[in-house]
N, C-alpha and C positions, 0 to 999 in steps of 0.2 A: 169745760171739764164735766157738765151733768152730762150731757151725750157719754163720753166716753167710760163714765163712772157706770151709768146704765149699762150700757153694754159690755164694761166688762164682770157683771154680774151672773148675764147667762150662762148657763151649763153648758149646753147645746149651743150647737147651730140653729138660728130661730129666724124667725120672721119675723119684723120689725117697722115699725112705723113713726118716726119720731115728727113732734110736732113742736118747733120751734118758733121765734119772734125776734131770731138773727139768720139778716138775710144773705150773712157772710157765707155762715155753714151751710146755708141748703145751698146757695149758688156756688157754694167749693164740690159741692160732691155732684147733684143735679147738673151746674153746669161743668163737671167735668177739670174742675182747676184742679182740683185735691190731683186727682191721676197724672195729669200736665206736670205738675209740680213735681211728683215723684218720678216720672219718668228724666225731669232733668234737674235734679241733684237737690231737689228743693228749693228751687229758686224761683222769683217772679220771671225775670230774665237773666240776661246775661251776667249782668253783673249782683242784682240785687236779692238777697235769701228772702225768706220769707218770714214771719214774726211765729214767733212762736211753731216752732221744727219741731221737737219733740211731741207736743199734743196732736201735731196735723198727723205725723207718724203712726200715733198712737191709734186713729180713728181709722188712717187709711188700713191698719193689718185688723181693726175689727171688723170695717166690712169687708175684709175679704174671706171674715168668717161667718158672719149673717148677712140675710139679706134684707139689707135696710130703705125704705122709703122715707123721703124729707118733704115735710110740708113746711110753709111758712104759714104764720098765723101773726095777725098784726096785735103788737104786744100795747098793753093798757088797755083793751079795746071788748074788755068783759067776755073773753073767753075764761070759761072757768079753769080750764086745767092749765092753761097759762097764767093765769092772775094766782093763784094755787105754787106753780113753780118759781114765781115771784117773788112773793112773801113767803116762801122757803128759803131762799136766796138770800133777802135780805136780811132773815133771819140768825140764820149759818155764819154770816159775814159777820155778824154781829157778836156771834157768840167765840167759845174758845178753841173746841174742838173741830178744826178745817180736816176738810182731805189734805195734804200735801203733795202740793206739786212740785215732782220730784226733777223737774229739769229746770226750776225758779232758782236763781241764784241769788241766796243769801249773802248781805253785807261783807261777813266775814271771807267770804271765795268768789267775791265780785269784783269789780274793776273798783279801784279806791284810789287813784293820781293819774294824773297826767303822764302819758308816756307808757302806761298796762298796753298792752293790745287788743284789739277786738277780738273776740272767739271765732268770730266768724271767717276773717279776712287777715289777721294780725297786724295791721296796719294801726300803730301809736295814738292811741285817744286823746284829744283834745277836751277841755273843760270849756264850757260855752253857759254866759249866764242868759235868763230869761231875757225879754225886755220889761224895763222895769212899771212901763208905761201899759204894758197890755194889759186885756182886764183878765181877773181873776174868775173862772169858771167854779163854780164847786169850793168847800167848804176847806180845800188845802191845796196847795200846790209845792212844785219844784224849784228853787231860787236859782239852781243850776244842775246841768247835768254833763255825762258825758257823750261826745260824738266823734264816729269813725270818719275822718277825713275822704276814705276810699270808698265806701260799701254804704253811709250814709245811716249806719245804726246806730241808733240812741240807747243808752243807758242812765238808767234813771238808779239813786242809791238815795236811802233813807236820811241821811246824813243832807241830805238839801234840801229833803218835805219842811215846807212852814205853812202852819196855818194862818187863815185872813188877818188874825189879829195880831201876826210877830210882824215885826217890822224887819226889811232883807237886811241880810248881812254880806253887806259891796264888801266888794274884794279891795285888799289894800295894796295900795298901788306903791313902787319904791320909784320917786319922785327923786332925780339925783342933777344940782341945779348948779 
């Protein structure tokens, strides 16, 4: 979202150089995926969308208003104005005031049972738990989430983040003997 925040700041049409340390974005636009993508419907392929539609969107109709350059820059690696965009980042996340991203679906108008449809595809969500045995990356995770059978998209809702220290809440099984 900082690319796209940036840019849509300018007044003008401008000439622009961004220098990031996501080597997603420069090789979506550099290597030409961003265009690929919009040219067929937004998708990786045939069958599969892409993550996050709305922001790629958003970027592809800015550069088609500035002319933008993308460098990659390898991030932690004491470039200053990336170590600088960093701890702004972590900062911001931290704090109370977010941009809003306005194509993020909140709890209340997200997929909330089994049987919702996918946005994508409408094919009936499944509820699918972690395994319980994997390890734990990071400070919180997902106990479960949901997934599209057909299109393979996951949805993740707040309602099943636990931190390291909660103990999972297994699902209860009706046992009829």
């Amino acid at each position: 979202m900082g690319v796209i925040y940036g840019l849509e700041q300018l007044k003008y049409p401008s000439d622009v150089a961004v220098f990031t340390d996501s080597k997603y974005v420069v090789n979506a636009v550099n290597l030409g995926w961003l265009k690929k993508w919009s040219e067929h419907g937004w998708k990786k392929d045939k069958t599969h969308k892409i993550a996050n539609e709305d922001l790629w969107k958003k970027l592809f109709s800015l550069l088609e208003k500035h002319d933008v350059t993308f460098e990659w820059v390898k991030g932690h690696n004491g470039h200053p104005e990336n170590e600088r965009c960093d701890f702004l980042a972590v900062e911001a996340a931290k704090g109370r005031e977010k941009i809003e991203d306005e194509g993020y679906l909140p709890d209340d108008d997200s997929i909330i049972k089994v049987g919702d449809t996918c946005y994508d595809c409408n094919a009936s969500l499944q509820k699918v738990y972690r395994d319980p045995y994997k390890k734990i990356k990071g400070e919180s995770y997902f106990e479960w989430y949901y997934k599209c059978p057909q299109c393979g998209k996951i949805f993740y809702v707040e309602e099943a983040r636990r931190t390291k220290d909660q103990s999972p809440q297994l699902p209860m099984l009706d046992l009829d003997f």
